[in-house]
C-alpha positions, 0 to 999 in steps of 0.5 A: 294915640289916645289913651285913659290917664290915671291920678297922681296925687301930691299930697291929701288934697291936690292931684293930677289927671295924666296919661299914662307915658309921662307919668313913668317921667314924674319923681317917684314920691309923688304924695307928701301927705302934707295937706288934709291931715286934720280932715275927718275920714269922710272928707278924705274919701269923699276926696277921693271920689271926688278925683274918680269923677275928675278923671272921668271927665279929662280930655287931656293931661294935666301934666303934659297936655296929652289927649285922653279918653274917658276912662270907661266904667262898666256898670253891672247890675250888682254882685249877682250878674258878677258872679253868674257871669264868672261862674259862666267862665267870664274873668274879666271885669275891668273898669267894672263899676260895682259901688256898695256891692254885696260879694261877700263869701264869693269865690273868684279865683283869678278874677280880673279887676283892673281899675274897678269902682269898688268903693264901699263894697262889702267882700267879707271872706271872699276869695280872691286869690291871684286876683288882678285888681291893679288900680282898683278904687276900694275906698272904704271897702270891706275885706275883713277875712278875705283871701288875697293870696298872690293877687295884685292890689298895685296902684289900687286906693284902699284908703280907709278900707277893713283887711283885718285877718285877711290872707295876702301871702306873696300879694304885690301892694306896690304904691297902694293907698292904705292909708287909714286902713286896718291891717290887724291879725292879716297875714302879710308873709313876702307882701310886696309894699315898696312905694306903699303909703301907710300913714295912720295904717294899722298892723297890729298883730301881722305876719311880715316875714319876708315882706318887703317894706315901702323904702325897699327893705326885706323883713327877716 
């Protein structure tokens, strides 16, 4: 059966395209962090589009040789034609591709995200509440102020992204990629960040009762 893959990464700059079977195989810690610590935030994102594109064009996995197809992406003409379709009672949007989207103040409650191409998009006090963006690629993107309240972020790339002030109460960030990215003054009561890369992540300010950490403890 062919399937998409996904992208492990071993450290800043070496990763893997591979399906989705072998990766449940693989060591848990995957990146190590060790290579492109000196690069600039810039190249590092541009990495990691570099890798989207990558994962675009596999035929077969790396790592065990499984035959894949493309990942699709589901180009919209902007953050306009989003929300009328979600306004129309559309909820499901994945492998959408929206990069450098204005959405702004938009409600989507429970909108489905799955594996989005949301780099660089602009989400400044949106609402997405219990919203489903499992995989999603946010590179850079702006979340300042949003409400992410028991939605699932896992698996997504938010490197570099801005969460400041955001509301990600009961939120599953389960192996996100928040590297670089800014945390302040957002309320991370019982977040779920087992498996979640922090290097460089600022959370000055933040509410973590509850939360659960990267190496499985719970805060107090």
């Amino acid at each position: 059966m062919l399937e998409t893959g996904h992208i492990v990464w071993r450290d800043w700059e070496h990763f893997e395209v591979v399906c989705r079977l072998c990766h449940r195989h693989l060591v848990t810690r995957q990146w190590t962090g060790s290579a492109g610590n000196s690069w600039s935030v810039q190249q590092r994102v541009e990495r990691r589009q570099y890798s989207q594109v990558r994962l675009q064009r596999a035929t077969c996995c790396e790592h065990c040789g499984r035959l894949l197809l493309p990942a699709p992406e589901v180009p919209l003409a902007g953050g306009m034609e989003l929300q009328s379709y979600y306004r129309a009672g559309r909820r499901r949007f994945s492998f959408v591709r929206l990069v450098g989207a204005d959405l702004s103040g938009c409600r989507l409650r429970g909108v489905r995200l799955r594996e989005a191409n949301l780099c660089g998009s602009r989400l400044i006090g949106a609402d997405l509440s219990r919203a489903d963006l499992r995989g999603a690629c946010c590179l850079g993107s702006d979340f300042r102020g949003a409400t992410l309240a028991l939605a699932d972020l896992s698996g997504s790339e938010l490197v570099c992204a801005s969460l400041q002030g955001c509301d990600l109460r009961g939120a599953r960030l389960v192996g996100a990629d928040l590297r670089g990215a800014e945390l302040d003054w957002c309320n991370l009561t019982h977040v779920d960040l087992r498996g979640a890369l922090l290097d460089k992540t600022r959370l000055r300010r933040c509410r973590l009762d509850g939360a659960i950490l990267p190496d499985g403890q719970q805060t107090g």
